[in-house]
N, C-alpha and C positions, 0 to 999 in steps of 0.2 A: 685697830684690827688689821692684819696682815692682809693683803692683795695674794699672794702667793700661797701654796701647800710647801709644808716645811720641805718635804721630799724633793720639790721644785728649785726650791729656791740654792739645796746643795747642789743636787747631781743634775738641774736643768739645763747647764754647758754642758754634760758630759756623757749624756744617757739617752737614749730613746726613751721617754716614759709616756708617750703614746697608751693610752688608756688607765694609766697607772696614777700620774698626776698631773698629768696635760694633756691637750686634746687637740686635734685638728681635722678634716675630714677626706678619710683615706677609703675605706671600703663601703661598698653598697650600701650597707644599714645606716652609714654615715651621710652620705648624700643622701638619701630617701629624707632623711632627721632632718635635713636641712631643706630642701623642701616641704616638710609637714609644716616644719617651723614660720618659715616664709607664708604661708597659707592662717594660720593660726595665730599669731604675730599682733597684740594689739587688742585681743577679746580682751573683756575687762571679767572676773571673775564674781564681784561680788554679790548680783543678781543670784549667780547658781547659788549664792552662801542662803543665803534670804530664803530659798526654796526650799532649799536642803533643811534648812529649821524647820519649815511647816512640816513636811515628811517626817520629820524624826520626833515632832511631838504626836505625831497622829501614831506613827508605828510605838511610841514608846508608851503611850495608852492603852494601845493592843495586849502589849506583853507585863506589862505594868499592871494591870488587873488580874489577869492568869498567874501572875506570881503570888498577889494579894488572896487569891482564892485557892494555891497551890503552894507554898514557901518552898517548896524541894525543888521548886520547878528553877530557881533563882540561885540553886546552891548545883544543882545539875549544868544549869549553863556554867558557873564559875568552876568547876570541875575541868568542863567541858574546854574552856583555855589554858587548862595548865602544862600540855605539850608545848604549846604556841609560848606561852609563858615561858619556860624553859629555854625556847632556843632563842627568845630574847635577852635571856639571862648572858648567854652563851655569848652571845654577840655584842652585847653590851661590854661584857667584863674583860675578852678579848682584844677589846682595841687598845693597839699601845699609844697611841696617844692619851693625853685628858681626858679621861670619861665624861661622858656628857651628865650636866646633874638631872637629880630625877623630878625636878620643877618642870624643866623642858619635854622629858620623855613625859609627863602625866599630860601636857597641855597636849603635847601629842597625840596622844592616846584619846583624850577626849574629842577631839578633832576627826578623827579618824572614826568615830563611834558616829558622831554628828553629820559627816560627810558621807558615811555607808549607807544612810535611808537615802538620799539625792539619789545615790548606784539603785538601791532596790527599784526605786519609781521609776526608775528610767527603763530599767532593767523588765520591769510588769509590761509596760506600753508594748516595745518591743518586741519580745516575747512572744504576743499574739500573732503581729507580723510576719515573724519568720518561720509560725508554726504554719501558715500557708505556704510553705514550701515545700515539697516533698524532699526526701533523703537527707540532703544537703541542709535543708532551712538550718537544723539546731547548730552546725558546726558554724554557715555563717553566722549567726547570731551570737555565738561564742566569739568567733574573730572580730567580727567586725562592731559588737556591743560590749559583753559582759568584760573581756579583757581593758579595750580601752577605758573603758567607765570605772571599772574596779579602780584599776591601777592609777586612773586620773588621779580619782576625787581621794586613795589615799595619799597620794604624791602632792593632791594640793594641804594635804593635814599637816605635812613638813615644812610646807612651802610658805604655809601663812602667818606661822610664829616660829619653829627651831630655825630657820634656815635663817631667819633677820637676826639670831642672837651671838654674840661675839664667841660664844664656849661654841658654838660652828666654823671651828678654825682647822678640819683638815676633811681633805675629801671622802676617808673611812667614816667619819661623822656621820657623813650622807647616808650608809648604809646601817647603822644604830637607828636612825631616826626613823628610817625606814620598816627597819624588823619592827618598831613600835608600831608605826601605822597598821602594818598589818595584823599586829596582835591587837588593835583599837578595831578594827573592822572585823576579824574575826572572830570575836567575842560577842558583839551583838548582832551579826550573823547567826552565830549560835543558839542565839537565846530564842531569837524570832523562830530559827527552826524548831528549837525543842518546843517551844512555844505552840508552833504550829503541829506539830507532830500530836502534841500532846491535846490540840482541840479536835482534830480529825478524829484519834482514836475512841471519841466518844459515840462516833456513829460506825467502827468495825466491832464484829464478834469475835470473840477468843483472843481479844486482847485486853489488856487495861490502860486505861491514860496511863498511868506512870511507868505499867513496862514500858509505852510505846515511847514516852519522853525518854527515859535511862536507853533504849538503843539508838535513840535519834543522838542523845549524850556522846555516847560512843563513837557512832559515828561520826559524827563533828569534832570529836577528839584528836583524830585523825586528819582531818581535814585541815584544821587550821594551823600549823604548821607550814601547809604551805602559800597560805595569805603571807606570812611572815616571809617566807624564802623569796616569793614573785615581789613585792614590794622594796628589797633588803636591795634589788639590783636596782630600783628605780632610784631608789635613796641615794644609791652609790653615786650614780652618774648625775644627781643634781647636786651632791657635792662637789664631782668631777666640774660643773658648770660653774660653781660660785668660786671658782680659781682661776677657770680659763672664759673670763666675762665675753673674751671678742666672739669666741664661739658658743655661749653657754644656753643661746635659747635648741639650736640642733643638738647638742649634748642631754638637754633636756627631755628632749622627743626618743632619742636615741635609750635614754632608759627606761623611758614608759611602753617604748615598739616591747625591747625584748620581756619585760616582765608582762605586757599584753600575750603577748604570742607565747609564751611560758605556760604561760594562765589558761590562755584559749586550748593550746594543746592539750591542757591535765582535762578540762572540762571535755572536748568533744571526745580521747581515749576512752574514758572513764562514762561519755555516754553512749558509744559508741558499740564498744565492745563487750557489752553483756548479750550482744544482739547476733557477733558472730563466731564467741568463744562457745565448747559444747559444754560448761561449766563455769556458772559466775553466783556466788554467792557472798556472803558478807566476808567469809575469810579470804577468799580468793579478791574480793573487793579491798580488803584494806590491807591484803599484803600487794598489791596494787599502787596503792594509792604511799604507803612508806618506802616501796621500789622509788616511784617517777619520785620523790621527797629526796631518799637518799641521792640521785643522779642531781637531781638540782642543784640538792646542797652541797655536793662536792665540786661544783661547777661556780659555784660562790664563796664556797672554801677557799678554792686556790686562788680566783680574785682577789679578796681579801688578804691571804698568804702573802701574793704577792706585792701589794702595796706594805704592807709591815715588814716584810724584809727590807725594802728601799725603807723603808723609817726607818729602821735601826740603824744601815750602812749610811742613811744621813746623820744620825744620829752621831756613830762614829766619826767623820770625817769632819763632823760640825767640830766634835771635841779635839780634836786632833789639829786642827786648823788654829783650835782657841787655843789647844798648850803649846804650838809654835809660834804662834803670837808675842804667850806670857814669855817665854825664853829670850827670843829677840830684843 
């Protein structure tokens, strides 16, 4: 297995590639990294794994039964990922390098399924905490919990099987594995909502469980696309780590900061502003919610853009290097 990104190893005499496919730390977000790092440095993870299991058998019982006594309810959540589905499709099939095989992206996925009840529990405790707070509480609680915690435990669903396998040979990698995770986390996200959605509406009037499932459907339709987008940047930057090792634990922190504070932003706008817009309704919510989606994902676009361009111009130079070789 190579030590370097191919990209690096052409143009790393000759290029700035500073965020692209080497790292060192130059701006704020970068230094913060490196102090989280230093602080953080050493925990040992597999305790959280351990916990994470009990969580995910108790919530998979929950939604496990309501499916057994509802079958549509288990065909609405899978529905309910196929946005998210999609733009994993996208970003999967996009990378010019080696596609990652789909052994790795399923263990992924599963991982990520497994490691989202650990977020929910955490996520419940919490929650009560910072509902003692007036104004403020729910946004802190969004920064300072639900984003770091999301984007941990699916960054650790990369980290604990794709990221050790040899087809994890360029740093775009990072960000495939990534859009997995978060299409593994928001899938069963989904299911527990509709889930939930769907046991509550037995005590409103004028509704029915299964309309109130099929709108919770939809809305989470929506939603999860952008677990995919917030994750796809954390991915990225621990690929960005698994090339530049001297720096790779602040590189690390550096992609979980910005896809937390991604994440924490879509969550406190989105709870924020029904409260002082004069008109917030489900359209105005999920043309909402496909806006901040589009801004994201064109902001991860041209990231990725921009690393595959440097592949290709390696790619060339690599070949061009080898037929002056052959000729000499």
């Amino acid at each position: 297995m190579r030590d370097r990104d191919p990209v690096a190893i052409v143009l790393g005499g000759t290029e700035d590639l500073y965020d692209v496919a080497e790292w060192d730390s130059r701006s704020v977000v970068d230094k913060l990294s490196v102090v989280i790092y230093a602080v953080l440095h050493g925990i040992k993870r597999y305790g959280l794994l351990a916990l994470a299991l009990l969580f995910f058998v108790a919530q998979l019982a929950f939604a496990g039964l309501l499916v057994l006594e509802e079958p549509r309810l288990g065909f609405l959540a899978a529905l309910s990922a196929v946005p998210a589905l999609l733009l994993v499709a996208y970003v999967w099939y996009d990378d010019p390098t080696r596609r990652e095989p789909i052994d790795a992206l399923a263990i992924t996925f599963v991982l990520a399924v497994l490691f989202a009840s650990f977020a929910a529990a955490v996520n419940s405790v919490f929650q009560i905490v910072f509902s003692w707070i007036p104004v403020i509480g729910m946004a802190l609680f969004f920064f300072l919990v639900v984003g770091p915690i999301e984007e941990t435990v699916k960054w650790l669903a990369i980290r604990t099987h794709a990221y050790r396998r040899d087809d994890f040979d360029a740093v775009i990698d990072g960000a495939v594995y990534g859009a997995v995770a978060g299409l593994g986390f928001a899938t069963i996200e989904n299911a527990l909502y509709i889930a939930q959605g769907y046991q509550a509406a037995a005590e409103m009037a004028g509704v029915t469980q299964i309309e109130r499932a099929v709108g919770t459907a939809t809305s989470r339709a929506f939603v999860g696309p952008g677990h995919v987008l917030y994750s796809a940047f954390a991915g990225y930057y621990l690929g960005l780590a698994k090339f530049n090792r001297e720096n790779a634990g602040p590189i690390v922190v550096k992609g979980i900061l910005i896809a937390a504070l991604i994440h924490a932003t879509y969550n406190t706008l989105v709870t924020y502003l029904p409260a002082v817009l004069p008109v917030w309704n489900l359209f105005v919510s999920l043309g909402f919610i496909l806006g901040f989606d589009l801004i994201v994902g064109y902001f991860l676009y041209r990231k990725l853009s921009r690393y595959t361009s440097y592949y290709h111009r390696a790619e060339d130079e690599s070949d061009a290097m080898g037929a002056t070789t052959e000729d000499d």
